[in-house]
C-alpha positions in Angstrom: -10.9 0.9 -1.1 -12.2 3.6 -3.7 -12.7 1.7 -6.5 -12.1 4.5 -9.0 -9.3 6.0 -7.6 -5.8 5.2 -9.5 -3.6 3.0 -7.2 0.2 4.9 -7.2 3.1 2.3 -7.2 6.5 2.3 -8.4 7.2 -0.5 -10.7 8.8 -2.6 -7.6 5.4 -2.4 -6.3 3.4 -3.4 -9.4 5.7 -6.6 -9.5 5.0 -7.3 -5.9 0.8 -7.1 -6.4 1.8 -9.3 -9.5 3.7 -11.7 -7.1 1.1 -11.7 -4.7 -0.9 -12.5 -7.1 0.2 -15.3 -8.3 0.5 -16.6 -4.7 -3.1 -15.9 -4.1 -3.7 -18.0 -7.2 -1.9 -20.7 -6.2 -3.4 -20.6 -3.1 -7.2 -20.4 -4.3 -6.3 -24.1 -6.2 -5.2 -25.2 -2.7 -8.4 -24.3 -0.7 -10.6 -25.3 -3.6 -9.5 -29.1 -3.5 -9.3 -28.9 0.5 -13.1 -28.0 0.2 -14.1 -30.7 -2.0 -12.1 -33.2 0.2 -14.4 -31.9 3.0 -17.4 -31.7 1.6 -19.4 -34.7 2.1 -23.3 -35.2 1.0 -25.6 -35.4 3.6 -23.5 -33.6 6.4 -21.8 -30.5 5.1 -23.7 -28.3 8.2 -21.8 -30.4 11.1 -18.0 -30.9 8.9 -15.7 -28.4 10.6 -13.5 -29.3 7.8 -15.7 -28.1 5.3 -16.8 -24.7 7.2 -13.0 -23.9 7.7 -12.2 -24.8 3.7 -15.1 -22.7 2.6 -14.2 -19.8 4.9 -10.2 -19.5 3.3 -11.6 -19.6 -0.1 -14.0 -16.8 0.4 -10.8 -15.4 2.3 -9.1 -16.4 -0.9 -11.1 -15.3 -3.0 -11.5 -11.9 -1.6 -7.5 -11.2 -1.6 -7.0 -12.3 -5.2 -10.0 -9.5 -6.3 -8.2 -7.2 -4.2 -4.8 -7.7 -5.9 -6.8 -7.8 -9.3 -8.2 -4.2 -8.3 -5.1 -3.0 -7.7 -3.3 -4.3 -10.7 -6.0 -2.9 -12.7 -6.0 0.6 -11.5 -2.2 0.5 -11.0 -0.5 4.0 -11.9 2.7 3.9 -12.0 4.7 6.4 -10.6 9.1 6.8 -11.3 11.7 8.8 -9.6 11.5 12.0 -10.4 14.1 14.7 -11.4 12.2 17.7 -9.8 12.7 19.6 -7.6 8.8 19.9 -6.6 7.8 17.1 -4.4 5.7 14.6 -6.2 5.1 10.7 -6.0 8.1 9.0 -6.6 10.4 12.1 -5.5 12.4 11.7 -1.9 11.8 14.3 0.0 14.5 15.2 3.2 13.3 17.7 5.8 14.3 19.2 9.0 12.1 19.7 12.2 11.7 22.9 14.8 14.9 20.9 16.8 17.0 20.1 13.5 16.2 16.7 13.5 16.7 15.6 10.0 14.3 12.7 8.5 14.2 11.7 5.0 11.0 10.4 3.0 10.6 8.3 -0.4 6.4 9.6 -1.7 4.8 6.6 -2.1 1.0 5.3 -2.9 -0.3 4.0 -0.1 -0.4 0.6 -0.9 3.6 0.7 -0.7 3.4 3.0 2.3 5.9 1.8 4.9 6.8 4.4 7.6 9.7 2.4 9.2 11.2 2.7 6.3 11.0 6.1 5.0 8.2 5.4 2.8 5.1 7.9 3.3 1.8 7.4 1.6 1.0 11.1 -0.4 -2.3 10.9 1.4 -0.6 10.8 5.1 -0.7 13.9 6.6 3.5 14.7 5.9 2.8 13.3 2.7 0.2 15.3 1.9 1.9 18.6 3.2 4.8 17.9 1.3 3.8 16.9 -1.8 3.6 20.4 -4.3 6.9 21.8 -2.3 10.1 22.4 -3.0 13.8 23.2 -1.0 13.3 25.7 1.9 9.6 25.5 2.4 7.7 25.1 5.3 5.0 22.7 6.3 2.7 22.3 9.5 1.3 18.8 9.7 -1.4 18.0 12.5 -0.5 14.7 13.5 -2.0 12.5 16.4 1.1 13.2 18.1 0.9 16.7 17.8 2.0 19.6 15.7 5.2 19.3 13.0 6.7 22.3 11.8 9.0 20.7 8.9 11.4 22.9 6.8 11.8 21.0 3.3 15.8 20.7 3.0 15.8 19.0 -0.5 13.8 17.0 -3.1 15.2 13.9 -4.9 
């Protein structure tokens, strides 16, 4: 995680870190009063219980500064009205056999292929982003080659 990077979400996503979040929080209290149950004087270096308690607050611990990180450097990004292909835009394009697939840009954190939702640092996103209707793209993906005709931008 670049920690001076902006993190690009739409405002569903900024809600959903903040949910998270709170989640995380919640579950910090948990593991925090599991680990002082477990801890006993004398004995802490043979107590499963306390090893395991200790390990999913430092787990814990590192999710909620991840979420804070993310919240902090949180840029949001809206729908667009452009016809240039930005973060936030939805982006339909053709391939070399007509196939047609349809892309919302996303920030990574929100990025959710199965979906339609495409980080704008993949490699389609990143081809994409900066076009507009009836461009073409090449993407070198692990797969292969794309050669994607930009049909229209949402």
């Amino acid at each position: 995680m670049d920690l001076t990077e902006p993190v690009l979400l739409t405002p569903e996503g900024l809600e959903k870190l903040k949910r998270d979040l709170e989640v995380a929080l919640k579950r910090r209290a948990e593991a925090g009063e599991r680990l002082k149950e477990a801890f006993q004087p004398g004995d802490i270096e043979d107590n499963p219980e306390y090893e395991q308690a200790k390990e999913e607050v430092g787990m814990v611990d590192s999710r909620i500064y991840e979420l804070e990180e993310m919240i902090g450097r949180a840029e949001i990004i809206h729908e667009h009205h452009s016809t240039v292909a930005e973060p936030g835009s939805t982006v339909e394009v053709l391939d070399d056999e007509g196939h047609s697939e349809t892309y919302h840009l996303v920030g990574a954190v929100e990025s959710d292929p199965g979906e339609g939702r495409i980080s704008v640092d993949s490699p389609v996103g990143r081809a994409i982003v900066g076009k507009k209707k009836g461009d073409k793209v090449t993407v070198n993906v692990p797969q292969g080659t794309l050669h994607l005709t930009v049909k229209s931008v949402k």
